[in-house]
N, C-alpha and C positions, 0 to 999 in steps of 0.2 A: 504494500500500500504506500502509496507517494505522500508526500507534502498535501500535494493539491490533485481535485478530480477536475479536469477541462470540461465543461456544464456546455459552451459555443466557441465562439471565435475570439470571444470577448469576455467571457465571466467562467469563475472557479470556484471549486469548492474545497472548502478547507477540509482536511482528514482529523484525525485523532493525532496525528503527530506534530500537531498545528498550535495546541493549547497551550496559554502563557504562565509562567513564572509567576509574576504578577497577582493575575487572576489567571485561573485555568479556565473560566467561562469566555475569556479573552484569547485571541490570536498574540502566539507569541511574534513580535515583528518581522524578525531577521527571514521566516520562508516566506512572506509578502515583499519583503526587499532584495530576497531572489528571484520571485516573480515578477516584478518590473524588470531586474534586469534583463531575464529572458526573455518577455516580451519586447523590448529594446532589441537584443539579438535579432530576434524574428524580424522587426519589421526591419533594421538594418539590410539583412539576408532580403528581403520581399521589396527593397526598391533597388538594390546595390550587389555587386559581384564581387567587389575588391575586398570585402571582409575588416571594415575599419575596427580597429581595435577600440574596448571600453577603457580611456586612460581614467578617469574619474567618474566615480558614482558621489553623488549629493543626493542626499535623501533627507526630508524632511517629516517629521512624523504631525501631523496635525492634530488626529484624537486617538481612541481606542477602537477595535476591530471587535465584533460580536464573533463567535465561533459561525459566521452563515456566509453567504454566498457572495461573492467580491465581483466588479466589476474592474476591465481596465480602459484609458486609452493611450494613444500616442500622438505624438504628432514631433515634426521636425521645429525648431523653433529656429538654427541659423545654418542652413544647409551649407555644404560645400565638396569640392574637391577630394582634398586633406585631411580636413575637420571638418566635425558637425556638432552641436548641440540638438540634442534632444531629451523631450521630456514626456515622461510617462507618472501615469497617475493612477492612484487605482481608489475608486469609489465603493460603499456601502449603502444601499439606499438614497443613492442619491446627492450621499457626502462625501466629499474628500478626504480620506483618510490619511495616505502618504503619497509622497509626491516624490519623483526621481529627475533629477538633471546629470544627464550623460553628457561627458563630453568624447568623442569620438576622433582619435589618430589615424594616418595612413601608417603602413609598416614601410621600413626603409632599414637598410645595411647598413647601421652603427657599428655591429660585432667588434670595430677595432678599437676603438672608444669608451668598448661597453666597462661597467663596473659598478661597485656601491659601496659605500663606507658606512652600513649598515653591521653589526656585528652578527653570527651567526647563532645559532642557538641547538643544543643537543638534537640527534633525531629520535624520531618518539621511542624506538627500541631502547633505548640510553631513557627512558622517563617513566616511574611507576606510575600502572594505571591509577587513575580518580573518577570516581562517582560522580557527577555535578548532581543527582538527583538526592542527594545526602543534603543539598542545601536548597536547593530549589524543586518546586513540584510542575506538573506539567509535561504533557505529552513531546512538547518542542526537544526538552530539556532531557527526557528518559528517550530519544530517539538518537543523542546524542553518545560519541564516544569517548573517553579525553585522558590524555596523558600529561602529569605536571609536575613540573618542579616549583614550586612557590619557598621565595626567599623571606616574606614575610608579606602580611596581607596587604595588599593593593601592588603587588610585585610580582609576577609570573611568569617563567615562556610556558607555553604549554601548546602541545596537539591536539585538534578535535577532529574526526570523521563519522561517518552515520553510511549504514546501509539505508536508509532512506535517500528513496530519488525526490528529487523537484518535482518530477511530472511523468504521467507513462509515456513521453516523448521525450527528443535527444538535447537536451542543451547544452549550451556552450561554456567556455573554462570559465567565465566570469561571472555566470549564472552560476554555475557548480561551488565556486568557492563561497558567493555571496551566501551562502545555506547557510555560512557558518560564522558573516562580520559582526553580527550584532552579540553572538555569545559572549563577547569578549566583556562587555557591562557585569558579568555576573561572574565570571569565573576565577579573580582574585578580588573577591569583595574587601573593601576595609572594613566593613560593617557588617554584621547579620543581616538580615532583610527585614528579619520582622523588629529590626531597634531602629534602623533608618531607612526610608525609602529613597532610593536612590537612579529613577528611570529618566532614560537619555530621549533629550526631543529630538536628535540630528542625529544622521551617519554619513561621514566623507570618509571615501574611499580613495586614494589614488594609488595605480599601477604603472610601473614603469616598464612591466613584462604581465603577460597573460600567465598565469597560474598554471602547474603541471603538475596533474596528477587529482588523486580525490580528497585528500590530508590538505588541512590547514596549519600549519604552527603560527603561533604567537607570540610574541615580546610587549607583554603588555605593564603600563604604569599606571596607575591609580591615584587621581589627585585628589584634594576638596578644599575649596576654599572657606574663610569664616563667614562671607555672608550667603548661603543658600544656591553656590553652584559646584558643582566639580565637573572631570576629566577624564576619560579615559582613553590612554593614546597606545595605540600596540601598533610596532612593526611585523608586518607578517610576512609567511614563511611559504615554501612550498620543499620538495623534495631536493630543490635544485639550489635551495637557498632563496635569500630576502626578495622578496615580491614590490612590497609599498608598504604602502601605513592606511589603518585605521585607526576615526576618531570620531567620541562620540564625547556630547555636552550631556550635563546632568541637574536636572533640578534636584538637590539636595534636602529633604524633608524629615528630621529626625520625630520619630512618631509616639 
């Protein structure tokens, strides 16, 4: 059973492995913010052959998702050549839920060029497994796998994968990974969850290589400042080494 059931062309329905942290009568974010980006993919693919790369996902969270049936759209906001922005959205009854702005690369032969002064981080065989459902509830969350080193809380690398697909169709390496950006909020908590609530309105992603393989690793930081916002910034990984960075803002609510 996938993430999501394709219902038309246009609307999905959330599975059991959908349910948030949060609240479990709620859509956990992060498979809705892989499904814009797939849906991105597709219509990229459905006007274009050149295969532009996702450099940056921006994603805005605007409310909560009821565990029922989602709509999307897309549309091109600044076409081009080289680059494109695009933005994709995905509604509930009528409401905007989350909102995605892509920004879209050509590929071109740097290889001589290439490099990153990102640091590397153990591969997951080198990290004992962890539960994340020991701290959090939720079908999103028990669908997940993960392996971590935490150095102390709000400190982490850690790997996460899931035999759960996105979809009974084929996506792409940045749809694949995004299954797994938003986990990052919860998996070196500074806090319990139930002493502060700590949920992110935003997630920027940026890539400077497409993802390989199904494994995400993580370098993730944990901040909070004293008036009611914090941070979380993880470098992330793939099998080949450092990808980009993920980052999400936090309303800070100790309860």
């Amino acid at each position: 059973m996938p993430y999501f059931d394709r219902v038309s062309a246009t609307a999905f329905r959330p599975t059991e492995h959908v349910s948030g942290g949060w609240n479990t009568a709620e859509q956990h974010i992060a498979p809705p913010m892989a499904l814009l980006a797939h849906v991105v993919e597709q219509d990229r693919d459905a006007r274009r052959d050149d295969g532009l790369r996702l450099a940056r996902l921006s994603y805005d969270i605007l409310g909560t998702l009821p565990m029922d049936t989602v709509e999307v759209e897309v549309r091109t906001v600044r076409p081009g050549r080289t680059i494109e922005l695009v933005e994709a959205t995905l509604h509930h009854g009528g409401r905007a839920a989350l909102v995605l702005r892509a920004w879209l690369l050509d590929h071109r032969d740097t290889a001589a060029v290439s490099g990153t002064e990102f640091d590397a981080i153990p591969p997951a065989a080198e990290m004992p497994a962890w539960d994340p459902s020991t701290v959090w509830p939720g079908g999103y969350i028990a669908s997940a796998r993960a392996r971590r080193v935490q150095t102390r809380p709000g400190r982490a690398a850690y790997w996460v994968d899931s035999p759960v697909a996105l979809l009974d169709e084929p996506s792409g390496p940045v749809a694949r990974a995004a299954r797994f950006f938003d986990i990052a909020n919860g998996m070196t908590a500074r806090f319990a969850p139930g002493e502060v609530a700590y949920p992110n309105l935003d997630l920027t992603a940026h890539l400077f290589r497409d993802p390989v393989g199904d494994a995400l690793g993580f370098d993730t930081r944990v901040s909070t400042g004293p008036d009611g916002a914090g941070l979380t910034h993880s470098v992330i990984h793939d099998i080949q080494g450092p990808v980009g960075t993920v980052d999400q803002i936090q309303t800070v609510r100790p309860r």
